[in-house]
C-alpha positions in Angstrom: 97.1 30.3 112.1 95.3 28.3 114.9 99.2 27.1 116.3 99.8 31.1 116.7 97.1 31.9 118.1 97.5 29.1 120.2 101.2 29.9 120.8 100.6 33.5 121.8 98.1 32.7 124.7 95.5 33.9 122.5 93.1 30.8 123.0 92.7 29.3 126.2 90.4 25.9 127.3 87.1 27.1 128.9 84.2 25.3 130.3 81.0 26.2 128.8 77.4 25.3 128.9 76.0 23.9 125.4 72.7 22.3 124.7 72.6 18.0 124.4 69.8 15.7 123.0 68.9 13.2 124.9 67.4 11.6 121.9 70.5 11.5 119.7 73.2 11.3 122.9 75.2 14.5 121.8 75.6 18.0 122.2 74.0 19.8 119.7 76.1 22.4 117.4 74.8 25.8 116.8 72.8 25.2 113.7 71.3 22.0 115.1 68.9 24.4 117.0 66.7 26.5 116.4 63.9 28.8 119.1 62.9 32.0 119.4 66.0 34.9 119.7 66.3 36.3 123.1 67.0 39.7 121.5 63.7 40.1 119.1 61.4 37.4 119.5 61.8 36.1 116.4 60.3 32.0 116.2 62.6 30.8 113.9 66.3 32.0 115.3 69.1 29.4 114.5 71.3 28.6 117.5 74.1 31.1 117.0 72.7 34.2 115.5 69.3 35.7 114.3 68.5 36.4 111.1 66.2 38.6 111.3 67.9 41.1 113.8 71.2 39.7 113.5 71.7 39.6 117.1 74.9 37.0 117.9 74.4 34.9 121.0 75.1 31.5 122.5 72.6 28.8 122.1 71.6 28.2 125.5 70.2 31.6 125.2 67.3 30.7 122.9 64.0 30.6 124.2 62.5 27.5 124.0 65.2 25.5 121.8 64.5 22.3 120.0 66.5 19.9 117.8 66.2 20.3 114.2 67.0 16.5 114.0 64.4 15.2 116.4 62.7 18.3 117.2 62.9 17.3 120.8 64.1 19.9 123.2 67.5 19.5 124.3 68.7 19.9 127.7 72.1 21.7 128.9 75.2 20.1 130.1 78.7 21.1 130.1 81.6 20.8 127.6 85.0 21.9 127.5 86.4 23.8 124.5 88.8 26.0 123.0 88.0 29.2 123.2 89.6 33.0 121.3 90.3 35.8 123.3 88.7 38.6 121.4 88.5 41.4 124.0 92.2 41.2 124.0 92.0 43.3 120.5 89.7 45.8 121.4 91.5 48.9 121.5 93.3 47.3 118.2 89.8 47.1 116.7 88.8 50.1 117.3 91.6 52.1 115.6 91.4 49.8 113.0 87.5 51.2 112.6 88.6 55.0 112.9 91.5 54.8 110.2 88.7 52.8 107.8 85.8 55.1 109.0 85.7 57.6 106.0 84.8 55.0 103.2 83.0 52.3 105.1 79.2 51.6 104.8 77.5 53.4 107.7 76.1 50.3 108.5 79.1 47.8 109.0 80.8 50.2 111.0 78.5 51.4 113.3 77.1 47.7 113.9 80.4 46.8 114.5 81.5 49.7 116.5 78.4 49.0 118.7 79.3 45.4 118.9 83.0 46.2 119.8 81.9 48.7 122.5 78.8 47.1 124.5 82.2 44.5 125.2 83.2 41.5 123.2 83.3 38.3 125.4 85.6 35.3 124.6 84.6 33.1 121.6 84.4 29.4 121.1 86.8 27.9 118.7 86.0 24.5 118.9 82.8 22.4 119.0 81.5 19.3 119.9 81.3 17.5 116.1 82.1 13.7 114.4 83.0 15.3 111.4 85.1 18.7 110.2 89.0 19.9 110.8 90.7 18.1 113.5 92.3 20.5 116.4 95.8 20.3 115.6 97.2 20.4 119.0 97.5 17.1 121.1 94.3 16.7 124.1 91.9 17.8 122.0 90.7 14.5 120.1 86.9 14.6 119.1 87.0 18.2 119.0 86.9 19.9 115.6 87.5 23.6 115.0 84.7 25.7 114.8 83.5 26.6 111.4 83.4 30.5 111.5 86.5 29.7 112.6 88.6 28.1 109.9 86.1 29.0 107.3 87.3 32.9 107.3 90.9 31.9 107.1 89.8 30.7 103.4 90.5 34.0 101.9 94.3 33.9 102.8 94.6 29.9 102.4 92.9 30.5 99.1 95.5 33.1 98.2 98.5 30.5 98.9 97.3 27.7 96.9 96.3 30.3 94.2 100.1 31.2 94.1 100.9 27.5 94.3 99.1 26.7 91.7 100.3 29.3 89.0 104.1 28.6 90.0 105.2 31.7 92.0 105.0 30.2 95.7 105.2 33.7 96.9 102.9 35.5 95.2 100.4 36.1 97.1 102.8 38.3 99.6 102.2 40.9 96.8 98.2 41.0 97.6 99.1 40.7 101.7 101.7 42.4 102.9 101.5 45.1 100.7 99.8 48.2 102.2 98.4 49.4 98.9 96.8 46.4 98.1 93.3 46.9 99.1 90.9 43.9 99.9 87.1 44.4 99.6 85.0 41.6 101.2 81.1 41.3 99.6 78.5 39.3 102.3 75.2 40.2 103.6 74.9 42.2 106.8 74.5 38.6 108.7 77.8 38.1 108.0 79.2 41.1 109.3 80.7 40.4 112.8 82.7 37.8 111.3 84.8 39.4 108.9 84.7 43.1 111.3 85.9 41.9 114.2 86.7 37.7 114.3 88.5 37.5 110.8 90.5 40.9 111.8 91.6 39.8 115.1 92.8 36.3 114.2 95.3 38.5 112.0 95.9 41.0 114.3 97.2 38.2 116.7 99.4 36.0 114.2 100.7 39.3 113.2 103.1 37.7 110.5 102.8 34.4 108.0 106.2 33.2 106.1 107.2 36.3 106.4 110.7 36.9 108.3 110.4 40.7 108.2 109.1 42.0 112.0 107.8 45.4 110.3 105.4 43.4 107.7 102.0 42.8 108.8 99.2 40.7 106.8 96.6 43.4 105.6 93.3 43.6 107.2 90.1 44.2 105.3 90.1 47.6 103.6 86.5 47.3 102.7 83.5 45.3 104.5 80.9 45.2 101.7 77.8 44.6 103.7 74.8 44.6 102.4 71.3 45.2 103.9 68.9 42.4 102.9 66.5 41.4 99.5 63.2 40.1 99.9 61.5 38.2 97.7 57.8 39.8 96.5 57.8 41.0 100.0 58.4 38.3 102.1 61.9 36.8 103.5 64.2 34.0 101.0 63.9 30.8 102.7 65.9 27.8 100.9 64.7 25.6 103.7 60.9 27.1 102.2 62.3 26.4 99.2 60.5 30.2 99.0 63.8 31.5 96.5 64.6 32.3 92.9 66.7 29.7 92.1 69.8 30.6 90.0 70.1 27.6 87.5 66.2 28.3 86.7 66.4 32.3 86.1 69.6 31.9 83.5 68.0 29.1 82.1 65.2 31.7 80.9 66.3 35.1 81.0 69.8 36.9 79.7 72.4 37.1 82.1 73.0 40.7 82.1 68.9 41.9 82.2 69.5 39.6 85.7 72.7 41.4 86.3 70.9 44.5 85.7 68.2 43.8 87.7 70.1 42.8 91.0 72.4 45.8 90.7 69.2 48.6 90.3 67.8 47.0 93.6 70.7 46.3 95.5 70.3 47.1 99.1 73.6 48.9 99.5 71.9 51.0 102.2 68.5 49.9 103.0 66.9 46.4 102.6 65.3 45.9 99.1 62.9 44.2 97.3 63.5 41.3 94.5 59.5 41.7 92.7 58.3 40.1 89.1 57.1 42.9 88.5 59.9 45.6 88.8 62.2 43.2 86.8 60.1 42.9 83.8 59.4 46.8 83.9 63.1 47.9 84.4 63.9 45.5 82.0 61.9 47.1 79.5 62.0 50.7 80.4 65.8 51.0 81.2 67.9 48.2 79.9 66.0 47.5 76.5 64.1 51.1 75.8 67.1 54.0 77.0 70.1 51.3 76.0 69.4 48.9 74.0 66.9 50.8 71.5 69.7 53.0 71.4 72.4 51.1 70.5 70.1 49.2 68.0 68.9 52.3 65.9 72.5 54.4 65.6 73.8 51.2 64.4 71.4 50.3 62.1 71.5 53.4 60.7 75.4 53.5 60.1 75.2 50.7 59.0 72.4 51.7 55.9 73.9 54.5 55.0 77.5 54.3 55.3 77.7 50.7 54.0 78.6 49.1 57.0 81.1 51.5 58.1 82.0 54.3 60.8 80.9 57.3 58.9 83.3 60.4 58.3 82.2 63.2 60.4 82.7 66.8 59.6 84.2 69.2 62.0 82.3 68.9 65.1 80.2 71.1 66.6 79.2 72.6 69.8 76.9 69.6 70.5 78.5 67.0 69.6 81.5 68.5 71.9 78.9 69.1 74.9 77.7 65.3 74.7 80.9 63.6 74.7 82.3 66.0 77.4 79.8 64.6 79.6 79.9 60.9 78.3 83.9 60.8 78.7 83.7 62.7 82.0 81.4 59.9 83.2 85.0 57.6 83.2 85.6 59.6 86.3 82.3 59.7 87.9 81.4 56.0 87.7 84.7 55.1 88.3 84.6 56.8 91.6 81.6 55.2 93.0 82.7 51.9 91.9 86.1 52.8 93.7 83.5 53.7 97.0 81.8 50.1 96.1 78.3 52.3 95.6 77.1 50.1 92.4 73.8 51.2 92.3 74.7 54.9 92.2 77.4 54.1 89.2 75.0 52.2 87.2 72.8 55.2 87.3 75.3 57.6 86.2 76.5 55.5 83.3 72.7 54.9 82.3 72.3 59.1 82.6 75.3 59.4 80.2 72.7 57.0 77.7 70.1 59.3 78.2 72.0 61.8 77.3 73.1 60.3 74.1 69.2 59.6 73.4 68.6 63.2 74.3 71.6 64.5 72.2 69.6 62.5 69.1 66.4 64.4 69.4 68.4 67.9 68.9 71.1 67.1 66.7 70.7 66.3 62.8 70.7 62.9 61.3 67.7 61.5 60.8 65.9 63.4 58.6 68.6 65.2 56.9 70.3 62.2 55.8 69.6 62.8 52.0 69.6 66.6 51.9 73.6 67.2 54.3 74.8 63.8 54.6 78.0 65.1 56.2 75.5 66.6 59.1 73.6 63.2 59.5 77.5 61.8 59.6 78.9 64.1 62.2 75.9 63.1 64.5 76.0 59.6 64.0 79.5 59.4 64.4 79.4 61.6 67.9 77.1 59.0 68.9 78.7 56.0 67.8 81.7 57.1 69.9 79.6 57.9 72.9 77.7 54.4 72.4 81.7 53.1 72.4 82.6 54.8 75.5 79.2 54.2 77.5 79.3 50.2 76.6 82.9 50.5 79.0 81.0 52.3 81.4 78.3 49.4 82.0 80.9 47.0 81.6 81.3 46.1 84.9 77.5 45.3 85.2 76.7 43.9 82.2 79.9 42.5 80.8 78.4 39.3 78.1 76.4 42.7 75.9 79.5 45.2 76.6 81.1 42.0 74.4 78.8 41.9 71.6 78.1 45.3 71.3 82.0 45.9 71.7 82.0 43.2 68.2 79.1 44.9 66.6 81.4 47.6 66.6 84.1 45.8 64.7 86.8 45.1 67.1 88.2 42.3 65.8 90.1 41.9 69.7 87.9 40.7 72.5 86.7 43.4 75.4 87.1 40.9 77.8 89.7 38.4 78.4 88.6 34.3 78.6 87.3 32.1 81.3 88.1 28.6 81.5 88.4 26.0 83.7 91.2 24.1 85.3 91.8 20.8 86.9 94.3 21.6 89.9 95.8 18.1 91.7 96.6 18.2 95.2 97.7 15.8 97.2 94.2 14.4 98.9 92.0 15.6 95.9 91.5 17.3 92.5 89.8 20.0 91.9 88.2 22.0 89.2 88.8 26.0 89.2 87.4 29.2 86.9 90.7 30.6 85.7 90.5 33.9 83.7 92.7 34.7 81.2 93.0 38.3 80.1 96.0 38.1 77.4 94.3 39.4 74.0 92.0 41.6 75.8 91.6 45.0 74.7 88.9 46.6 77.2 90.6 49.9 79.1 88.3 52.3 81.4 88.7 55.2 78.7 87.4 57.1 76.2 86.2 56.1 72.8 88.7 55.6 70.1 86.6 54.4 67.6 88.0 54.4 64.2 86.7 56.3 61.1 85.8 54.2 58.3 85.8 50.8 60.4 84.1 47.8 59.1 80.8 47.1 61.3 79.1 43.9 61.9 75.2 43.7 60.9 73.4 44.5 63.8 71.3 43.3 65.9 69.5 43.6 69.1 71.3 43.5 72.4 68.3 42.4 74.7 64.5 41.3 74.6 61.3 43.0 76.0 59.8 40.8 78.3 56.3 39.8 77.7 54.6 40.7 81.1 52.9 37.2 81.3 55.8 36.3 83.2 55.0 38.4 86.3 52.1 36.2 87.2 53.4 32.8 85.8 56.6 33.5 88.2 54.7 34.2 90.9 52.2 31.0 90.8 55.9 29.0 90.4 57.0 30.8 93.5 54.0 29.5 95.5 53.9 26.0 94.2 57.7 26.1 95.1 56.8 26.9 98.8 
């Protein structure tokens, strides 16, 4: 990729001004600095963009820089380096926004429109380092490429060895050069520029890869995924803080899906969110355990009392047990369109409203109570429900896959929902490395309609998730300052 680019004139050698310690004798890479952003004021900017207002800008811009290794204040000399000619792809850019605009985020594309239209200056593609990937044109020694740079071209690079590695070379062609092959790319709004306008035009400019056909293009990104940012209890994730909820410590005592749950219902698709003790433990117990799990829990318990252990026989059904699963089966197309338009939130809601509306359907419709007086009434509505339960754990698959399993077994499929993970060694030829292969032969899972069987055999139940004592709100939160 770098060779094309460099081939096609689209990077050039540039003199530019960087910042160098005097302490250390070296120039000083972007996130060896930190100051205050020129754009916001915000103290603690690193050297190449802000997180707080995500402004982009060059070092030598900060006000008042220091060294994060010395934390002496660097001065600023000149270096030359490679550097990418972006505003050579600005019209390019922008049509590629306008033929994307209708299912982009607002705000990816009208950060990046901005971006693109207050005029895109040349970019650095090397830096001053000891360690990293070598340029690979001659002149250049002690120069590596920047990491923005060749980290990006990881999605594609990725793709090859993937194809490598499974045996078909060429493979990955299908997933590139294919127009109807759609890529979505998920990173917080910091990340934006890079993947909207860098990671675009370094396509845009090698046009082709192993590929011998002029009319075939590599794909640019369908989707940019960009989310808005989560605070923690109010106040901004630092790792360097150590002010974070660590992942190894929050499976290590909670159930992956209630966390799954959780960071779906608050995800800032649109608007920055909040991560708070206290919402988890109450959503936890108000939505995932008291409209679904409670749910699941009493239909099959009571199937499985009163039909020995088996799908009961329904009798013909009736207007209400049609109405419910007309809206639970017609949720397949609701939720899968907002999970087509990336809006998670929004479909986890709507496949939670379709549980509601089995738990709803309950309080109408006889079972219950009239078990021992019309058992084939009490049938009929357990059954309706059972199938609606069926249907509705496909619709919260996708968020909360390790329950859609069980509850997908509780049901007695004897084939798995989901296919297998496991992981493989790959050797190459300067390193082995381990990867998370999935495996989907056996699986039986399809975004459909229940088509549970009468009379099927079904496991003993039991409960899909806990209630959370609320204890934990307050023992969290004196870990979260002791962290700090």
């Amino acid at each position: 990729i770098f060779r094309k680019l460099y081939d096609k004139g689209y990077i050039q050698p540039r003199t530019q001004k960087l910042l160098y310690s005097e302490v250390e004798q070296r120039f000083l890479p972007d996130r060896y600095v930190t100051g205050i952003c020129p754009n916001c004021g915000f103290v603690e900017a690193r050297g190449d963009q802000c997180d707080e207002c995500g402004h982009l800008y060059d070092a030598v811009e900060l006000i008042r820089p220091r060294s994060i290794l010395d934390g002496s204040s660097p001065v600023v000399r000149e270096s030359t380096h490679l550097f990418f000619d972006l505003p050579a792809f600005s019209e390019q850019l922008i049509a590629y926004l306008d033929a994307h605009a209708h299912h982009w985020r607002s705000h990816p594309l009208n950060f990046t429109r901005g971006f693109i239209e207050n005029g895109l200056a040349e970019r650095p593609f090397t830096r001053d380092l000891d360690w990293g990937i070598d340029v690979p044109v001659s002149g250049w020694e002690g120069k590596k490429l920047y990491i923005w740079a060749e980290n990006i071209i990881g999605y594609l690079s990725a793709s090859i060895e993937w194809a490598h590695h499974i045996g078909q070379p060429n493979a990955w062609k299908a997933w590139w050069y294919d127009p109807d092959a759609h890529s979505y790319y998920f990173l917080g709004k910091d990340n934006i520029p890079f993947h909207t306008i860098f990671w675009p035009s370094e396509l845009i400019g090698i046009e082709q890869l192993y590929e011998d056909d002029p009319t075939k293009r590599l794909n640019l990104p369908y989707d940019v995924c960009a989310n808005q940012f989560l605070t923690l209890e109010g106040g901004k994730f630092s790792t360097s803080r150590n002010f974070a909820v660590w992942l190894p410590d929050m499976l290590a005592a909670y159930d992956p899906d209630a966390i799954r749950f959780y960071l779906t219902a608050v995800m800032p698709e649109t608007a920055d969110s909040d991560f708070s003790w206290a919402d988890f433990v109450q959503r936890n117990n108000s939505e995932l355990v008291a409209t679904w799990g409670n749910l699941v829990n009493r239909v099959l318990k009571f199937a499985y009392v009163h039909w020995d252990g088996h799908v009961p026989p329904p009798g013909p059904l009736r207007a209400i047990d049609e109405e419910l699963l007309a809206h639970v089966n017609g949720a397949f197309d609701r939720v899968g369109d907002l999970l087509s338009a990336v809006k998670l939130r929004p479909a986890l809601n709507e496949a939670l409203a379709a549980a509601r509306a089995v738990n709803a359907y309950l309080d109408k419709a006889p079972w219950f109570a009239v078990v021992k007086l019309d058992k084939t009434a009490a049938a009929t509505t357990v059954y309706t429900a059972l199938c609606a339960i069926d249907a509705i754990k496909v619709l919260l698959a996708p968020f909360l896959p390790f329950s859609s399993e069980k509850l997908h077994q509780l049901l007695g499929y004897t084939q798995p929902l989901f296919g297998c993970q496991r992981i493989t060694t790959y050797h190459e030829a300067t390193r082995s490395h381990d990867a998370l292969v999935y495996d989907a032969a056996g699986a039986v899972g399809r975004w459909e309609p229940s088509r549970l069987p009468v009379g099927q055999q079904l496991k003993r139940p039991s409960p899909l998730y806990q209630k959370l004592d609320e204890s934990i709100i307050e023992a969290e939160r004196k870990k979260l300052l002791a962290q700090g």
